[in-house]
N, CA, C and O of each residue as an XYZ file, in Angstrom:
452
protein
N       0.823     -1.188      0.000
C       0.000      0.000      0.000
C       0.863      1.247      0.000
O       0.646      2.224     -0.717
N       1.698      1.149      0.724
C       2.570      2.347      1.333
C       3.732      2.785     -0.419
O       4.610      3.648     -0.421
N       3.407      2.036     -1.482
C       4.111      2.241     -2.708
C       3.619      2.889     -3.790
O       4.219      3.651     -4.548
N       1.965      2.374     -3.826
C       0.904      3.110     -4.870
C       0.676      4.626     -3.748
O       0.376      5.665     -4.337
N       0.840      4.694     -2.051
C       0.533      5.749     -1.681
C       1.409      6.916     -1.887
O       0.978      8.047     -2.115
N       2.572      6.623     -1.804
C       4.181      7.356     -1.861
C       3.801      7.653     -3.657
O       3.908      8.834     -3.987
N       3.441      6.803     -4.611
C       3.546      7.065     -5.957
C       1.927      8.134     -6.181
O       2.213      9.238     -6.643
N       1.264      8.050     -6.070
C       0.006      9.386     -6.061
C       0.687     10.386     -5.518
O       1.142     11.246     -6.273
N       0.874     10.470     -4.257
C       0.946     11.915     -3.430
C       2.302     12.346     -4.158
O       2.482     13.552     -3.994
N       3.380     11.702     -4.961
C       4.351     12.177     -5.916
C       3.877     12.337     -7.367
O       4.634     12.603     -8.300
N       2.642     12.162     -7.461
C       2.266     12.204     -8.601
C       1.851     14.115     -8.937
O       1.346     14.885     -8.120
N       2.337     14.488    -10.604
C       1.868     15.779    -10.818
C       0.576     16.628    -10.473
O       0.457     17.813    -10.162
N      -0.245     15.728    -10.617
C      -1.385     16.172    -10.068
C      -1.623     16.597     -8.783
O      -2.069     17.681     -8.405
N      -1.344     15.808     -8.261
C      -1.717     16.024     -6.268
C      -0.666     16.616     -5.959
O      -0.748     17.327     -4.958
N       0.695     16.549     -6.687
C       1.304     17.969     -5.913
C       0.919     19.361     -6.291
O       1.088     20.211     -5.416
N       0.379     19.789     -7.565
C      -0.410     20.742     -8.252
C      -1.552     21.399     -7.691
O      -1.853     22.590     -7.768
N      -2.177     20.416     -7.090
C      -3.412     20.608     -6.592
C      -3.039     20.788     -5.116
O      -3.935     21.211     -4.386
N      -1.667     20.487     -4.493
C      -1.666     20.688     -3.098
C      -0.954     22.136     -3.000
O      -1.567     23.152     -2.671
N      -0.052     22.113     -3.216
C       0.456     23.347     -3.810
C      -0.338     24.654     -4.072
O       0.008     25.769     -3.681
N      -1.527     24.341     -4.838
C      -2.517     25.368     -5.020
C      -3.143     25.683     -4.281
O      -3.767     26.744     -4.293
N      -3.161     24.725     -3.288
C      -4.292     24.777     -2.088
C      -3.762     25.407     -0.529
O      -4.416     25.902      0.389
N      -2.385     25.166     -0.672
C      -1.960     25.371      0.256
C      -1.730     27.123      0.144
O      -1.950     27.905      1.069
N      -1.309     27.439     -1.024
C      -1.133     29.014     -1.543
C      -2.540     29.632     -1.361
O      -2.723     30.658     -0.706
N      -3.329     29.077     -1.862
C      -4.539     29.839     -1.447
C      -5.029     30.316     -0.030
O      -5.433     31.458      0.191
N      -4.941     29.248      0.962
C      -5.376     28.889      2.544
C      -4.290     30.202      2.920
O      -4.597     31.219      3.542
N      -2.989     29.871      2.371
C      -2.249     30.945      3.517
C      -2.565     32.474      2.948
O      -2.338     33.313      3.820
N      -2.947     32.932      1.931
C      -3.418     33.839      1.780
C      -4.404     34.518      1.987
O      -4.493     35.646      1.503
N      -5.459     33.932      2.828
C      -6.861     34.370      3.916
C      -7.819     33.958      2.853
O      -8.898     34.549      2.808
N      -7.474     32.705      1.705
C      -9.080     32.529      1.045
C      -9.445     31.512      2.236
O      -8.522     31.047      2.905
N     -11.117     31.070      2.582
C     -11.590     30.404      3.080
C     -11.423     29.055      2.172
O     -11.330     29.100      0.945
N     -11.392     27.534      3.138
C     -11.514     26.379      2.322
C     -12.065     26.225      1.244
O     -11.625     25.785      0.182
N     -13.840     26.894      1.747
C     -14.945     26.848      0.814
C     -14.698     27.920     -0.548
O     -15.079     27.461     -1.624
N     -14.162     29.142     -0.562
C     -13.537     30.020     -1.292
C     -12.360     28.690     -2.262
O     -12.736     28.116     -3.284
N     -11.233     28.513     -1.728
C     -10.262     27.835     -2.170
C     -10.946     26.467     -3.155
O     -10.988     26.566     -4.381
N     -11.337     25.508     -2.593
C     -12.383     24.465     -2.844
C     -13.014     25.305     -4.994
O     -12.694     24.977     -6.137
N     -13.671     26.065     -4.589
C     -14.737     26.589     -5.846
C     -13.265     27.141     -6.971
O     -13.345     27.083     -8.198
N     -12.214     27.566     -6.341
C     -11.331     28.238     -6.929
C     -10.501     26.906     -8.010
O     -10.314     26.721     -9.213
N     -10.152     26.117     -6.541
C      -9.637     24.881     -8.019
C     -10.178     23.709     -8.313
O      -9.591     22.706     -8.718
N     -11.553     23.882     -8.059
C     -12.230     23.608     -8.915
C     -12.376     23.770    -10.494
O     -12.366     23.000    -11.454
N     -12.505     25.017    -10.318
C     -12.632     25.987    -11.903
C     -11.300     25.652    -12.284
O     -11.280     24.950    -13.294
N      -9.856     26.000    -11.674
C      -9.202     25.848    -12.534
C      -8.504     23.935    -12.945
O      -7.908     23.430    -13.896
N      -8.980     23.483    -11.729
C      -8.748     21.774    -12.434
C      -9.854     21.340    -13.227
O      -9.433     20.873    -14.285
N     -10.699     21.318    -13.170
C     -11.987     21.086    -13.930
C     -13.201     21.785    -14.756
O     -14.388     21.600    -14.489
N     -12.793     22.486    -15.636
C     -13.201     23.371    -16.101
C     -14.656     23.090    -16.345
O     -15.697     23.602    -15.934
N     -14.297     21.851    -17.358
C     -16.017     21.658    -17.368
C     -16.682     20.627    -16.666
O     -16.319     19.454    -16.574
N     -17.854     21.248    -16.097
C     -18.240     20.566    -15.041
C     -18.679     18.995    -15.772
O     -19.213     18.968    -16.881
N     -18.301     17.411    -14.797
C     -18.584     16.209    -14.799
C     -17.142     15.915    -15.500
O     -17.321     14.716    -15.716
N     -15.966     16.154    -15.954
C     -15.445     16.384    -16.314
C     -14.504     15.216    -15.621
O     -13.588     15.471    -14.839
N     -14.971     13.608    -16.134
C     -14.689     12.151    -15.416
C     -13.586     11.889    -15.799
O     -13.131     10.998    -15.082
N     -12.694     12.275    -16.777
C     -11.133     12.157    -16.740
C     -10.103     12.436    -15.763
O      -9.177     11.664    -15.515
N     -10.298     13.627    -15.184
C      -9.735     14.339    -13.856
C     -10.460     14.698    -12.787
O      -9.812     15.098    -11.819
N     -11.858     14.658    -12.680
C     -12.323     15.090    -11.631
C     -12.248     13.858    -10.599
O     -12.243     14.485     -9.539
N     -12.193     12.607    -10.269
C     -11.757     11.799     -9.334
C     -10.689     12.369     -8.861
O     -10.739     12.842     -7.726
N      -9.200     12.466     -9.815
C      -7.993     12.363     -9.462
C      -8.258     13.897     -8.735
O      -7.682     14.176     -7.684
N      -9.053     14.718     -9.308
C      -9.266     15.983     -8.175
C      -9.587     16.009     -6.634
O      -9.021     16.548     -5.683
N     -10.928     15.070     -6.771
C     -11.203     15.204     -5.731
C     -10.754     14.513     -4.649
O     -11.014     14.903     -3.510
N      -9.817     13.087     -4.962
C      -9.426     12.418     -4.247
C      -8.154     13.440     -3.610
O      -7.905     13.542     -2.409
N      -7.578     14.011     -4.491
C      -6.004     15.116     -4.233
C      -6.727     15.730     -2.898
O      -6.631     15.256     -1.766
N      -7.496     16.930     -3.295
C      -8.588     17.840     -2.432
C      -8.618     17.309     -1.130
O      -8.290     17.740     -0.025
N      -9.325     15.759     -1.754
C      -9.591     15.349      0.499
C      -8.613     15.102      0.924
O      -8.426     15.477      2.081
N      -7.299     14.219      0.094
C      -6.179     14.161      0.651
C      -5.856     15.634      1.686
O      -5.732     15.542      2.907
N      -5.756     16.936      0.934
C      -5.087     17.804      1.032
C      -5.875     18.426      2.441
O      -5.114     18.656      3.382
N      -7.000     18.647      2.605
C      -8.244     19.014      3.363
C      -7.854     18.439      4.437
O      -7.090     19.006      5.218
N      -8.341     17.175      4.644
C      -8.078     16.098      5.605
C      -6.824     15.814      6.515
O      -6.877     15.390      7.670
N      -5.355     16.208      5.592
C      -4.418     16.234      6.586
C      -4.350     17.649      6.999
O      -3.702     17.688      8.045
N      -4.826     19.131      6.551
C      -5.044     19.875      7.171
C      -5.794     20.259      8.394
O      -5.608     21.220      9.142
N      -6.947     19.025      8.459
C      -7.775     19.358      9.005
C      -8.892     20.438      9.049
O      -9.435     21.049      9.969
N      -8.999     20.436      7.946
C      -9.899     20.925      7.107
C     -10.959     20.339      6.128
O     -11.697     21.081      5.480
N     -10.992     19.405      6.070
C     -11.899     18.357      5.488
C     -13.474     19.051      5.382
O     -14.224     18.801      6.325
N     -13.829     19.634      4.625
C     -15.417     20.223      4.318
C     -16.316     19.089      3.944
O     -15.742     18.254      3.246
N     -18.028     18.731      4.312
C     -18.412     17.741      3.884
C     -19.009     17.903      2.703
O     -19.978     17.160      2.547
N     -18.692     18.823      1.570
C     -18.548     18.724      0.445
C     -17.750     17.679     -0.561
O     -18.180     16.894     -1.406
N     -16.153     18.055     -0.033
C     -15.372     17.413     -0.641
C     -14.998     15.836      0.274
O     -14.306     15.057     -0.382
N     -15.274     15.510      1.235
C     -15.133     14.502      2.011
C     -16.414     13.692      0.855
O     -16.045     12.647      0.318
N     -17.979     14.259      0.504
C     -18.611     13.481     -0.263
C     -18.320     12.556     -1.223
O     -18.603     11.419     -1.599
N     -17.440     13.780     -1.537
C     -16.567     13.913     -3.611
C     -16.206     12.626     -3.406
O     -16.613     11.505     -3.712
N     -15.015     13.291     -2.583
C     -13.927     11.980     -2.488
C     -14.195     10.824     -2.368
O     -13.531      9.928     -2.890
N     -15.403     10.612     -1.531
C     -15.878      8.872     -1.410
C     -16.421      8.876     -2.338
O     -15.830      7.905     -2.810
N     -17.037      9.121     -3.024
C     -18.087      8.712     -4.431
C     -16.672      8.105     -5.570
O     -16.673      7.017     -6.146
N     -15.573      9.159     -5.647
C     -14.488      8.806     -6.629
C     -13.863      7.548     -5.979
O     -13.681      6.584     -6.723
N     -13.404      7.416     -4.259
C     -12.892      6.236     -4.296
C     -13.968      4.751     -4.129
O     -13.538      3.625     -3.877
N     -15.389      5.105     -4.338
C     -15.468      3.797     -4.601
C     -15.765      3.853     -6.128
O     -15.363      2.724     -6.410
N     -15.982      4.122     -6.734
C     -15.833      4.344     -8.072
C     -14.212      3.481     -8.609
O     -14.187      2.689     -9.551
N     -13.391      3.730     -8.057
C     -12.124      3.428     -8.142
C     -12.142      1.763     -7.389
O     -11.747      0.662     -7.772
N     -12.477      2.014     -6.770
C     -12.381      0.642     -5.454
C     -13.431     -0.209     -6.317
O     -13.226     -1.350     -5.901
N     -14.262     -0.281     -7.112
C     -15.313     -1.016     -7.768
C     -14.575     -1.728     -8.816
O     -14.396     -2.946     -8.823
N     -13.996     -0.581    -10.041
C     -13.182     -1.002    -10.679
C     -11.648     -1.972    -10.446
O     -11.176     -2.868    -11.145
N     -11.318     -1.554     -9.587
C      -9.556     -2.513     -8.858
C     -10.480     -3.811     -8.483
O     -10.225     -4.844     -9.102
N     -11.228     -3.830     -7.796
C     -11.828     -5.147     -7.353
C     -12.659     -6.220     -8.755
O     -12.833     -7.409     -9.023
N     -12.843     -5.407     -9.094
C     -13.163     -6.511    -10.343
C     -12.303     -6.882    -11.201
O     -12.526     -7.927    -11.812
N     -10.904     -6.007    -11.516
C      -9.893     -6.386    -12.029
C      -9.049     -7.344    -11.323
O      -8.401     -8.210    -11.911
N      -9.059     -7.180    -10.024
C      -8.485     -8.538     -8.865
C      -9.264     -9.629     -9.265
O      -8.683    -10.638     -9.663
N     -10.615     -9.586     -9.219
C     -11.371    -10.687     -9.443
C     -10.581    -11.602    -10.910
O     -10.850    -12.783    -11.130
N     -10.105    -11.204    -11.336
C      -9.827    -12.158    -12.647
C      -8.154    -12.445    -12.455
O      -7.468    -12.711    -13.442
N      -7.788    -12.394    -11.601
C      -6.244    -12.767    -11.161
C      -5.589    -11.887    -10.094
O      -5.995    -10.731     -9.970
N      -4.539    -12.380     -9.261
C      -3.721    -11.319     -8.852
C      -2.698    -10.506     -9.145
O      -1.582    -10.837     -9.545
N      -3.122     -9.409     -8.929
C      -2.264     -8.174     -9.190
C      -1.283     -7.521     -8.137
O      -1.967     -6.591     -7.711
N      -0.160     -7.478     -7.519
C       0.397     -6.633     -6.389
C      -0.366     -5.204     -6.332
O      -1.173     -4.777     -5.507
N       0.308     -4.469     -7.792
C       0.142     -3.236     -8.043
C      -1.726     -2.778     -7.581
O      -1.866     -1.972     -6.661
N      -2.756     -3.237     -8.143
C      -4.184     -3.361     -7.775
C      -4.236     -3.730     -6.624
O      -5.117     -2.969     -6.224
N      -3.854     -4.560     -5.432
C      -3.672     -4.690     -4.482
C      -3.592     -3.786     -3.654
O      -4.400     -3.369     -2.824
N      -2.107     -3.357     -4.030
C      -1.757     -2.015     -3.072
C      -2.554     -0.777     -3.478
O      -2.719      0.152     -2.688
N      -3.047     -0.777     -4.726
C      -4.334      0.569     -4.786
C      -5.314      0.139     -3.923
O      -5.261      0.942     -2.991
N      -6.134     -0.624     -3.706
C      -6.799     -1.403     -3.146
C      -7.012     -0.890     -1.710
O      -7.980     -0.297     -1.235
N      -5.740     -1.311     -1.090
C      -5.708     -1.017      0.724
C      -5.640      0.255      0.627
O      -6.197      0.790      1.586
N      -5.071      1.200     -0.331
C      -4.798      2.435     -0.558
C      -6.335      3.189     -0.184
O      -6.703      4.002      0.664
N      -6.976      2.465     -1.275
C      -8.580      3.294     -1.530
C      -8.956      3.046      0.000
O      -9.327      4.083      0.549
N      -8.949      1.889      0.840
C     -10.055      1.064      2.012
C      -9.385      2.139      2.645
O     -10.181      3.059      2.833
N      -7.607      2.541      3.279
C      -7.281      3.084      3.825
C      -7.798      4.229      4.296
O      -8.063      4.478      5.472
N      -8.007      5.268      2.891
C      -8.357      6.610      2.486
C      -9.862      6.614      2.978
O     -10.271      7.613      3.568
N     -10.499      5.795      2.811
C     -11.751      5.783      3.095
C     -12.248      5.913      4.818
O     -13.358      6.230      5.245
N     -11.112      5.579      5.529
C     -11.425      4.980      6.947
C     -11.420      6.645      7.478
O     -12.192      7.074      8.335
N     -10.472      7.393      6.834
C     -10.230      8.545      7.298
C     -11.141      9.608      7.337
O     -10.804     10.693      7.811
């Protein structure tokens, strides 16, 4: 788990999106302010199922270890990781995978939080 987790949170995206988030917060926008802000600029158009998981999962990441977690994006985020967790599990279902595996405990992990 601790390999697909280390490989996301190094991934371009979620440092992009943390980065952005973190610049915003220290500059006196509110979560909910910040939240609508990169929104617009990660997802322009709204439903927008190519990146908006990998958004919103970044977001609660980012929220959540702040302690800031809004139950907006705490929603998001579970809807994308079982969305995600639906798909890995049916791809396990037809053999084992390490890599799907460790996404796997990754998603259950993320979820507990």
């Amino acid at each position: 788990m601790d390999n697909f987790k280390r490989q996301f949170k190094q991934g371009d995206d979620y440092c992009d999106i943390r980065a952005d988030y973190r610049s915003l917060i220290s500059i006196g926008k509110s979560v909910e302010e910040t939240e609508d802000l990169l929104l617009r600029a990660y997802c322009p158009k709204e439903g927008d199922l190519l990146f908006t998981p990998t958004f919103w999962l970044s977001l609660g990441i980012c929220e959540w270890e702040t302690g800031r977690l809004t139950p907006r994006t705490k929603e998001e985020a579970l809807y994308c990781l079982s969305l995600y967790q639906e798909t890995v599990e049916q791809r396990l279902a037809a053999g084992p995978n390490e890599r799907l595996s460790d996404m796997l405990q990754f998603f259950r992990e993320t979820q507990e939080m």
